[in-house]
C-alpha positions, 0 to 999 in steps of 0.5 A: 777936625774943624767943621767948614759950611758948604754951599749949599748954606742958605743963611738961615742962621741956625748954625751961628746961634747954635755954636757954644763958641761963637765961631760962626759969621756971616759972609756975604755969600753963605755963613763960615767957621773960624777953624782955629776956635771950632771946638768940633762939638756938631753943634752946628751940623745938628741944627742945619736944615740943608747939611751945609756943616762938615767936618772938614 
């Protein structure tokens, strides 16, 4: 299951440098994941100071 970034997301951009795949942007209003790359590792949910990463 792919990982979605609530909103709570406070762009800090821990979870974009954190993923192995790059499938993590920045949006205007919070960052958000390509589902279709997720690899599912947790890498970014690991790393999030707010818990903004779940599975989806």
């Amino acid at each position: 299951m792919a990982y979605s970034i609530n909103d709570s997301c406070i762009k800090c951009g821990a979870c974009e440098a954190e993923c192995p795949v790059g499938c993590i942007s920045e949006a205007e209003t919070k960052y958000v994941v390509d589902a279709s790359n997720c690899v599912e590792c947790g890498a970014c949910a690991a790393v999030c100071p707010v818990n903004a990463p779940n599975p989806e």
